[in-house]
C-alpha positions, 0 to 999 in steps of 0.5 A, spaced: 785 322 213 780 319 208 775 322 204 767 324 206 765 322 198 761 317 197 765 310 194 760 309 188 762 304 184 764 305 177 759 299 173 757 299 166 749 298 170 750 305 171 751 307 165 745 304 162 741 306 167 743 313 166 743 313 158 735 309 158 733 315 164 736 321 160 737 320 153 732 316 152 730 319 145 738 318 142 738 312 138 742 306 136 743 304 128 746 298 126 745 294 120 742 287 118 743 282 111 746 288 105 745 294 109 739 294 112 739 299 118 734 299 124 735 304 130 732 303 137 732 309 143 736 308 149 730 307 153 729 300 148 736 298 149 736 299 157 729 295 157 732 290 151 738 289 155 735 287 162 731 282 158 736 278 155 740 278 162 734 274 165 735 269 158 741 269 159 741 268 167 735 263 164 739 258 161 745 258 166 750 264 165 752 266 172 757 271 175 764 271 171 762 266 166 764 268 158 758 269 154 760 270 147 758 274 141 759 272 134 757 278 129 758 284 125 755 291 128 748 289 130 743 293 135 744 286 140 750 287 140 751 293 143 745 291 148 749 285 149 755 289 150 751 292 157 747 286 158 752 281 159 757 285 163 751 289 168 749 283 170 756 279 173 759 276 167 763 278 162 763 279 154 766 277 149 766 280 142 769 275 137 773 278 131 769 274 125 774 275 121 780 271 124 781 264 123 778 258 125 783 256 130 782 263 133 775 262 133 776 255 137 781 257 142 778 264 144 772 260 146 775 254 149 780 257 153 774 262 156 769 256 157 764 259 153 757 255 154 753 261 151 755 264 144 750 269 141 750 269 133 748 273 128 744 269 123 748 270 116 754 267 120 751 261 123 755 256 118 762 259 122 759 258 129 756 251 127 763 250 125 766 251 131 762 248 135 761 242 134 769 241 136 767 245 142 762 241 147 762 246 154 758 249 149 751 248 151 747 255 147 747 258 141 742 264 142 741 267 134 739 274 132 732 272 130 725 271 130 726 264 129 731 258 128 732 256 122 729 249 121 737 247 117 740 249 124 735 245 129 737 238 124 744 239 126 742 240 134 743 232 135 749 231 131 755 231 135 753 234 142 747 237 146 746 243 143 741 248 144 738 252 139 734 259 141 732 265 138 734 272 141 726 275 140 723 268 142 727 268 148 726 276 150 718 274 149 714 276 156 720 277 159 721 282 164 724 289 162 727 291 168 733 287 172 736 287 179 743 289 176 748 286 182 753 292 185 759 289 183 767 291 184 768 296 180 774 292 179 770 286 176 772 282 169 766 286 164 769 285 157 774 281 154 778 283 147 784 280 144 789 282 141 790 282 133 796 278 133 799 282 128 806 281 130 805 274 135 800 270 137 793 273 140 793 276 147 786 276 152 786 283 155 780 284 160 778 290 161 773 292 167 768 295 169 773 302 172 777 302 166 771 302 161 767 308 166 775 312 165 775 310 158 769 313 157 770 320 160 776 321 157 773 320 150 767 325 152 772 330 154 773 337 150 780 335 150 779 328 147 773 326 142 768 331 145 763 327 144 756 330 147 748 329 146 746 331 140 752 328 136 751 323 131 757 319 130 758 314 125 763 308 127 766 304 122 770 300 127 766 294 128 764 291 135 769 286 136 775 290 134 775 293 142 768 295 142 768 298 137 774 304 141 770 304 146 764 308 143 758 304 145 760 306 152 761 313 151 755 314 147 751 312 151 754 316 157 753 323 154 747 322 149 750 321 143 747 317 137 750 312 134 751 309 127 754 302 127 756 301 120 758 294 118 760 292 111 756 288 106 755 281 106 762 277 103 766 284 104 772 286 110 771 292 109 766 298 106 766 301 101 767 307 098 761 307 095 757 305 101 761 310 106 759 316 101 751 313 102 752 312 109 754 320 110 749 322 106 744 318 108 745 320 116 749 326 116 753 325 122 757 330 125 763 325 128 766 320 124 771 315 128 775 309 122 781 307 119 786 311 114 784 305 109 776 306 109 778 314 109 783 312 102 777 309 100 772 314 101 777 320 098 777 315 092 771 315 092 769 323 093 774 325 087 770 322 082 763 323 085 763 329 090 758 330 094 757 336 100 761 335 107 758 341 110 754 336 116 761 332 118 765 337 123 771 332 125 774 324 123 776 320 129 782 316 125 785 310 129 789 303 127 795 307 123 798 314 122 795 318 118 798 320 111 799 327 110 797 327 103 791 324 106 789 328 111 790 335 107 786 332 101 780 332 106 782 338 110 783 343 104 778 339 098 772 338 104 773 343 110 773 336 114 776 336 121 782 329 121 783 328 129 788 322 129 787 318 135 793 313 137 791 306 142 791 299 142 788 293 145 791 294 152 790 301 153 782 300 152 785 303 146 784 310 145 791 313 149 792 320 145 787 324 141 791 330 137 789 336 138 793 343 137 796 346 144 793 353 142 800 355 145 804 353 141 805 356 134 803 355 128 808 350 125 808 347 132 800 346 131 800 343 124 806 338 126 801 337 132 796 334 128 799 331 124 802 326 128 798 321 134 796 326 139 797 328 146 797 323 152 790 326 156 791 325 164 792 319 166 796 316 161 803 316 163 809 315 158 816 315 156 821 312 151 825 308 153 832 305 149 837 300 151 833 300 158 834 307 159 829 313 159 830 318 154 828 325 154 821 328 151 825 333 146 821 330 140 826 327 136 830 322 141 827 315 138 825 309 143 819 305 144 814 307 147 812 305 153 805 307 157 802 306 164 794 308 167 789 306 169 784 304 163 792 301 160 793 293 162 797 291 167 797 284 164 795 278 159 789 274 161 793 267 163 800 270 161 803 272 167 810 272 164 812 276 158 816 281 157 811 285 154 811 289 161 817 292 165 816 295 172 809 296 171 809 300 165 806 297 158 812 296 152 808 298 146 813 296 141 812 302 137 817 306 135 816 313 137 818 320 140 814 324 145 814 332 144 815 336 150 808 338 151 807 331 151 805 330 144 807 322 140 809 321 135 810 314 132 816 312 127 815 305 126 813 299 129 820 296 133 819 290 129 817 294 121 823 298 122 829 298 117 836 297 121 840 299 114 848 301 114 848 303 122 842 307 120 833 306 121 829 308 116 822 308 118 817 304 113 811 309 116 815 314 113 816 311 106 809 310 106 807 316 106 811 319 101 809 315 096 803 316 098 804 322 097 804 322 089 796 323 085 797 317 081 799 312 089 792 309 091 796 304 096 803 303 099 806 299 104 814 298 105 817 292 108 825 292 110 829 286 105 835 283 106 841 287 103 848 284 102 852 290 103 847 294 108 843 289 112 836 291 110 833 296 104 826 298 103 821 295 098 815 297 096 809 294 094 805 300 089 798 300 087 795 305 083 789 307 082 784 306 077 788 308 069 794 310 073 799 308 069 808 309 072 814 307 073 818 304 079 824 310 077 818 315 076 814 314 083 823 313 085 824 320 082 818 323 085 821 322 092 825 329 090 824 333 096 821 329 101 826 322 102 833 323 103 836 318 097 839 313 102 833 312 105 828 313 098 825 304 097 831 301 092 826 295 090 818 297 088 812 292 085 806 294 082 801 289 086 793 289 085 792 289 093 795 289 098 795 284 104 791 287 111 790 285 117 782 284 120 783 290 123 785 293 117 793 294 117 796 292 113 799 285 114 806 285 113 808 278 116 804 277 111 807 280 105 814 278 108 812 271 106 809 273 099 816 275 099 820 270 100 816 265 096 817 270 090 809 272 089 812 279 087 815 281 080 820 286 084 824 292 080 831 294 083 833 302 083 839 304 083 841 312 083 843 314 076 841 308 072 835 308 068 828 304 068 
């Protein structure tokens, strides 16, 4: 027997409508040239995002047709971020820090036609499309086009110039959204390739309304009208997690920050300025902003009383990091876990009031329960090993906001039997709690033994005068592998390799402790802010660092 419900479909049309209807005050803050905020209500957006489907249907964007979007954290981003899907089409949020050649077969392989650009990065999108002639539009955010990028409509193929406010002018602010399949393309995002080449993952209009209410549960971000949430994750790394979509389903208002022009990543500085001037009560970033930040407060304290809890995603959170902002600021560290293929959020760590004191604090320390709908297991040497919290696998996960695929890449092994391998390294607690080593292709395989290269970094983080730490495994004539460790110290610090080496008493077994150290300046990161160990490897190779050698009992 089947059911009396109503089979509503799960658009993001929907949520639009819902959030310009009943959080029309709640508002959207994006920023434009050296951090210039502008903020707009719900019900603007709503409107704002029905003119630009008519501009886009206008200028030929039909059902299932990509329109990319080349831009930091603008509000049209986040009006595009619904326009585009609600009206039959898909969106896609480039990552304006990958190269070139990314640039090129992103917008290639999808058959873009129409790519929306921020004005301060027009010079790349000229770039790029001029090797790209299935592109017939570019729409800039602006009042106007520039009259150096009209000269250039007839260089190599035809090209329309158009900008956005000219575009929307007299338009209607009212659209006939169409009632798609739930199960319709609505967004696309592509992996960061830290480990392989980049994959396009299509979310659909399901996985983005499932996402969402898991995002606003009490179990999991808990995000609720009257929020102000602060993001720093940028829009075309996976949405931004999801936010804008979460946000606008609950009423929460939202803060996309964007680094300053010329930077990858904020500030210290201009993080502390962001808390201060807006105040919000939820933050989501990374550990590396969060290291800045920490940085940045331990010489010029400012009051925390306003943030209640920071959502932190991308790597797992040092312990030294997360007590500093915990006993030093009264600020709530939520570790959240996630990648591209699952939306991304698949866990949020709170504590099981059930468990017992050591229990919660371990809880919290690591990555975070698996909410309903998200199924996982660890796997080794194909078979499935028990959740005791210490049987190491990989981590392996299937639901319903979790892809099934690779968009154009049927064949992988990155899925088995329905269930996604994750390539990380992690256990699960019997409560369902993960806890990640390593990455299956970062961790040391040393003398028969695996030493987690996470593990290292955190420990020597842990020292005051560490600002930064990253390991990687080099080869070993006796034991195959052996940590090195690049060290950079904070401002003034000064150590040695044996002293940071030393200070490991009591936190790193000696045959796990980094046998090779090396002082740097800065360390290589991914776009996304990980950091960049193919990268590192190859510095490695090609001798770019000055490595000193430790062996217990000798001098340094």
């Amino acid at each position: 027997m089947f059911g009396t419900m109503l089979d509503t479909p799960l658009l993001v049309s929907r949520i639009l409508e819902h959030a310009a209807e009943r959080h029309a005050s709640s508002t959207v803050t994006g920023f434009v040239g050296d951090m210039q905020p502008r903020t707009t209500r719900f019900d603007v957006v709503a409107a704002r995002a029905a003119a630009t489907a008519h501009a886009l249907a206008d200028l030929g964007v039909g059902d299932g047709d990509v329109v990319a979007v080349l831009s930091g954290s603008r509000t049209e981003v986040v009006e595009s971020l619904f326009a585009i899907p609600s009206m039959g089409a898909v969106v896609l949020a480039v990552n304006i820090l990958r190269s070139r050649s990314f640039l090129l077969a992103a917008l290639r392989d999808n058959d873009v036609s129409v790519l929306l650009v921020d004005p301060e990065l027009m010079s790349v999108a000229l770039e790029v499309v001029a090797d790209l002639e299935h592109v017939r539009h570019l729409v800039v955010f602006d009042s106007h086009v520039p009259g150096h990028i009209v000269d250039h409509s007839g260089d190599d193929h035809d090209v329309e110039f158009h900008a956005l406010e000219a575009l929307l002018d007299g338009r209607p602010t009212t659209y006939p959204w169409p009632e798609l399949d739930e199960r319709t393309a609505a967004a696309l995002a592509y992996t960061s390739g830290t480990t392989g080449l980049s994959k396009a993952v299509a979310f659909t209009h399901r996985s983005i309304w499932l996402h969402s209410m898991e995002m606003c549960m009490a179990e999991s971000a808990a995000l609720r009208s009257g929020d102000t949430v602060l993001t720093t994750v940028p829009m075309y790394h996976v949405l931004s997690w999801g936010l804008p979509y979460a946000a606008f389903m609950t009423g929460a208002s939202l803060i996309t920050a964007r680094p300053r022009p010329g930077q990858a990543m904020h500030t210290g500085r201009d993080l502390a300025e962001l808390l201060a001037t807006f105040r919000p009560n939820k933050v989501a970033t990374t550990p590396a902003s969060l290291q800045r930040l920490l940085r940045r407060l331990e010489t010029n304290p400012q009051p925390l009383g306003h943030l209640g809890e920071v959502l932190v995603g991308g790597s797992p959170v040092p312990e030294a990091l997360f007590d500093a902002f915990v006993t030093r600021h009264g600020v709530t560290i939520m570790q959240a876990y996630g990648l591209t293929e699952s939306s991304p959020i698949a866990t949020f760590a709170r504590a099981d009031p059930h468990s017992s004191a050591t229990h919660r604090r371990a809880q919290i320390l690591g990555q975070g329960r698996f909410p309903a709908g998200v199924e996982a297991r660890v796997v080794e040497a194909g078979r499935i090993l028990p959740n005791d919290g210490w049987s190491v696998g990989e981590l392996q996960i299937r639901g319903p906001w979790v892809t099934a695929r690779y968009l154009g890449d049927e064949a992988t092994d990155r899925f088995v039997d329905g269930w996604l391998r994750t390539g990380d390294m992690a256990t699960i607690s019997p409560r369902g709690y993960l806890d990640v080593v390593d990455r299956v292709d970062d961790i040391i395989a040393s003398g028969g033994e695996l030493i987690s290269s996470v593990e290292l970094e955190h420990a020597v983080l842990r020292e005051e005068r560490v600002a930064d730490a990253a390991v990687i495994g080099v080869p070993d004539e006796r034991w195959g592998n052996r940590p090195l460790v690049l060290v950079h110290l904070k401002p003034g610090a000064t150590a040695t390799a044996r002293a940071l080496w030393e200070a490991l008493d009591g936190h790193v077994e000696l045959w796990k402790r980094p046998d090779h150290w090396a002082f740097v300046d800065d360390i290589p990161r991914t776009s996304v802010g990980k950091y960049d160990k193919r990268a590192i490897r190859s510095l490695h190779a090609d001798g770019a660092y000055r490595v000193t050698t430790i062996s217990p009992g000798a001098t340094s």
